[in-house]
C-alpha positions in Angstrom: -128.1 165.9 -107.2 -130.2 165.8 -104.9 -131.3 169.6 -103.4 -133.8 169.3 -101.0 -132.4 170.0 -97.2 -133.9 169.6 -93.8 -132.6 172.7 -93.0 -134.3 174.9 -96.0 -137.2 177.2 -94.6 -135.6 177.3 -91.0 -132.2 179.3 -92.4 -133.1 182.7 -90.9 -134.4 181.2 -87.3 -131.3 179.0 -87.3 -128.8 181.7 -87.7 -130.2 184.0 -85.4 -130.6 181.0 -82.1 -127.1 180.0 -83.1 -124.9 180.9 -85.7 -124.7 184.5 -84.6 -125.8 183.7 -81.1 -122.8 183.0 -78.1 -122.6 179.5 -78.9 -121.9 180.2 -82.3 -119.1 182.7 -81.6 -117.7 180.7 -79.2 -117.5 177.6 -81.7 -116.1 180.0 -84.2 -113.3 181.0 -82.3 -112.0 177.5 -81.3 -112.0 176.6 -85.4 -110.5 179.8 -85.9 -107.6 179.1 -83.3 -107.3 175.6 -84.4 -107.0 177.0 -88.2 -104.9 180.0 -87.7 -104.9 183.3 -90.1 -104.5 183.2 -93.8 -104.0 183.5 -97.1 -105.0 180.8 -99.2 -107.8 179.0 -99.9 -110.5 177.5 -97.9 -113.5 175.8 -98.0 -116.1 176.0 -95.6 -118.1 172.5 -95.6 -121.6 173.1 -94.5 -121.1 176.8 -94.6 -124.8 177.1 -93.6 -125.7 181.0 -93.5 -121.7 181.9 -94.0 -121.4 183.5 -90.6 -118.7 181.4 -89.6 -117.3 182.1 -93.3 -117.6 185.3 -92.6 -115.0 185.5 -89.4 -112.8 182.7 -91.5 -112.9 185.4 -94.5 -111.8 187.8 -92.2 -108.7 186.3 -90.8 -107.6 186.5 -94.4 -108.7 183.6 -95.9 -110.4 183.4 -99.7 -113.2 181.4 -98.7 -115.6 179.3 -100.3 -118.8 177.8 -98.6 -120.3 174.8 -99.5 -123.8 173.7 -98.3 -126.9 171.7 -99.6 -129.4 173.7 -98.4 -130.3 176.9 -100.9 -132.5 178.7 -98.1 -129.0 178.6 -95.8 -127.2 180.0 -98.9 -129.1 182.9 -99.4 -128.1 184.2 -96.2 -124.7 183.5 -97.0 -125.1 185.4 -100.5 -126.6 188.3 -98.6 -123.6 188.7 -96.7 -121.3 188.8 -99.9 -119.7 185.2 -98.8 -118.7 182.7 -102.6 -121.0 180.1 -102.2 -121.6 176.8 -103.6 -124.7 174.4 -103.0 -123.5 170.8 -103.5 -123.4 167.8 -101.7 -120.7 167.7 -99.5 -120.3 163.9 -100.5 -119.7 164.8 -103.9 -117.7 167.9 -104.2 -117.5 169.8 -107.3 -114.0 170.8 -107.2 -110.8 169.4 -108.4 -108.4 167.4 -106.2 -105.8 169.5 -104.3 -107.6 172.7 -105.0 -107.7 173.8 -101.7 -104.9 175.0 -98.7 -107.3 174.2 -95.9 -110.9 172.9 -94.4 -113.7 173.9 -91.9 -116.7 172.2 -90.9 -118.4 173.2 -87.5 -120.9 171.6 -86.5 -121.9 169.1 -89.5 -121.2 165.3 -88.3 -124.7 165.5 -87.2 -126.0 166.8 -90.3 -124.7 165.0 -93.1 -126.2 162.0 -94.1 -122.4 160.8 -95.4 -120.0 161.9 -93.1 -117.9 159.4 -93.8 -118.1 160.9 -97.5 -118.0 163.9 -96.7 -114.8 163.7 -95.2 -113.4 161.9 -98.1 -113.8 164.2 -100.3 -112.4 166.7 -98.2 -109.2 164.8 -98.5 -109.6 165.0 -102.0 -109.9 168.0 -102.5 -107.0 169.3 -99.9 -103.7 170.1 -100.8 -100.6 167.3 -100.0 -100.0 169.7 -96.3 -102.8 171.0 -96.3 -105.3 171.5 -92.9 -108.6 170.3 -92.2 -110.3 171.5 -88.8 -113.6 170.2 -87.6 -115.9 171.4 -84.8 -118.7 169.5 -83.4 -121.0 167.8 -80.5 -119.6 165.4 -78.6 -120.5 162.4 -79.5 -120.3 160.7 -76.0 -122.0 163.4 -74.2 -124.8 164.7 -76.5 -126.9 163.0 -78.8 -130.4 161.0 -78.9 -129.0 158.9 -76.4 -128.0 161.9 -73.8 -130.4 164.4 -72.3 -128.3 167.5 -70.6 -129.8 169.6 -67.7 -128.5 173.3 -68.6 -125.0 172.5 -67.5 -125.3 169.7 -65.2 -124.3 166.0 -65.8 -125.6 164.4 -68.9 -128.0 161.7 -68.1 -127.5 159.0 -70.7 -129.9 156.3 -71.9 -129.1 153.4 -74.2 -128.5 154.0 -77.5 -124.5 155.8 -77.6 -124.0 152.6 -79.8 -127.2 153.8 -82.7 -126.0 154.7 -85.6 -129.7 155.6 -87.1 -131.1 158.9 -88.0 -133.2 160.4 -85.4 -136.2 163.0 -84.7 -137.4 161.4 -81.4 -135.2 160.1 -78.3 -134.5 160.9 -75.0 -131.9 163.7 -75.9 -133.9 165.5 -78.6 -135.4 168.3 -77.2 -139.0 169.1 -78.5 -138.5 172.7 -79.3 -134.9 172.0 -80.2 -133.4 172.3 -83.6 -133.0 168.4 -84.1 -136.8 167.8 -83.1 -137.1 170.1 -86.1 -133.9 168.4 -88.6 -133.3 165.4 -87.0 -129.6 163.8 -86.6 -127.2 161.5 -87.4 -125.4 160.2 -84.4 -121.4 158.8 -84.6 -119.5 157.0 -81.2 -116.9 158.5 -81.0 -114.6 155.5 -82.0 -116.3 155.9 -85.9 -116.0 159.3 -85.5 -112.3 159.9 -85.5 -112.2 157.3 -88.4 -114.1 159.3 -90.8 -110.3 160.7 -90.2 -108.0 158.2 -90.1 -110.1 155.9 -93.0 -109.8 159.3 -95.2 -105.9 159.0 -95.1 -105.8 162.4 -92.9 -103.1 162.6 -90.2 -104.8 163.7 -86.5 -102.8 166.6 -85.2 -104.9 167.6 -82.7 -107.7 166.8 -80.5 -109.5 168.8 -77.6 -112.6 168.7 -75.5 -113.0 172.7 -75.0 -113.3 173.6 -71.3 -116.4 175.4 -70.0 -118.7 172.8 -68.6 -118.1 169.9 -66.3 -118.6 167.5 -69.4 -117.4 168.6 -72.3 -119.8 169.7 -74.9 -118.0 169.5 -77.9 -114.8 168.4 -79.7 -112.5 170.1 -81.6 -109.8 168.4 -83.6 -107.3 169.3 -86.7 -106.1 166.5 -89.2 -103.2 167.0 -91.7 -103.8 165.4 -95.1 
């Protein structure tokens, strides 16, 4: 397997600018409405530094995080979270061995989505939930460059599927300037889903700005 992660040596600037920042919390509390309290077991995919697994472990769930990138992990170790680093294409767990799924913010990220989802089907239990948090595809992205709040200005491109550092929405002192990002329409999106054999319960833009910054949804295996 291959370790190496775009996000390694920028784990501790990361989690301060968002995983513990409002956006984070606010993300957070949508998966954590979408998921609902525990027990059982849960895996976090792309736990990052396990402050999401933290709230998710709090709600009564017997987490485990998953993430490729070691310098995320540490933080998540340091904050007493189980952690594995794998590939989340290529989990190393058996099928049905877990009750439920997370991932916030991670379509972006992974350089198998598709995959990823997969084996999150896999690994789910016949009932069980997986809830997913992200950017929204048809409003951010390389191809759309948001003022603060206002309207999204889009440029050509929704339809580029291609890893990117440099476009017209990727802010130079952003974090995918510094990771770069995977960008999904929305249409292949919701088939990582559906092509996985997952059921979609539920599917929301969360209120808060004129257009939508994120989607939320939750899919039943």
């Amino acid at each position: 397997m291959d370790t190496t992660s775009r996000y390694d040596g920028l784990a501790d600037w990361y989690d301060a600018e968002f995983a513990t920042a409002d956006s984070g919390r606010a993300a957070r509390a949508i998966a954590l409405r979408l998921l609902g309290d525990g027990p059982g077991r849960l895996l976090d995919l792309g736990c990052g530094g396990g402050a999401h697994t933290a709230s998710f472990s709090d709600a009564g769930w017997d987490v485990t995080g998953v993430d490729l990138s070691e310098d995320q992990l540490r933080l998540a170790r340091k904050r007493g979270l189980d952690v594995v680093q794998a590939d989340a294409a290529a989990l190393p767990f058996d099928d049905a061995s877990f009750d439920a799924a997370v991932s916030i913010f991670t379509h972006t990220d992974f350089d198998d989505f598709a995959g990823a989802v997969r084996e999150t089907a896999r690994v789910l239990r016949p009932g069980g939930s997986f809830v997913y948090l992200g950017v929204h595809p048809c409003f951010v992205g390389p191809h759309a460059f948001v003022h603060g709040l206002e309207v999204p200005e889009l440029h050509p491109g929704y339809r580029d599927t291609n890893f990117r550092r440099d476009a017209p929405g990727i802010w130079s002192d952003g974090v995918r300037a510094r990771t770069g990002a995977w960008h999904l329409p929305l249409g292949l999106f919701l088939h990582c889903f559906l092509d996985a054999g997952l059921r979609l319960e539920r599917f929301e833009e969360p209120r808060g700005r004129d257009y939508p910054y994120i989607v939320a949804l939750r899919a039943t295996k």
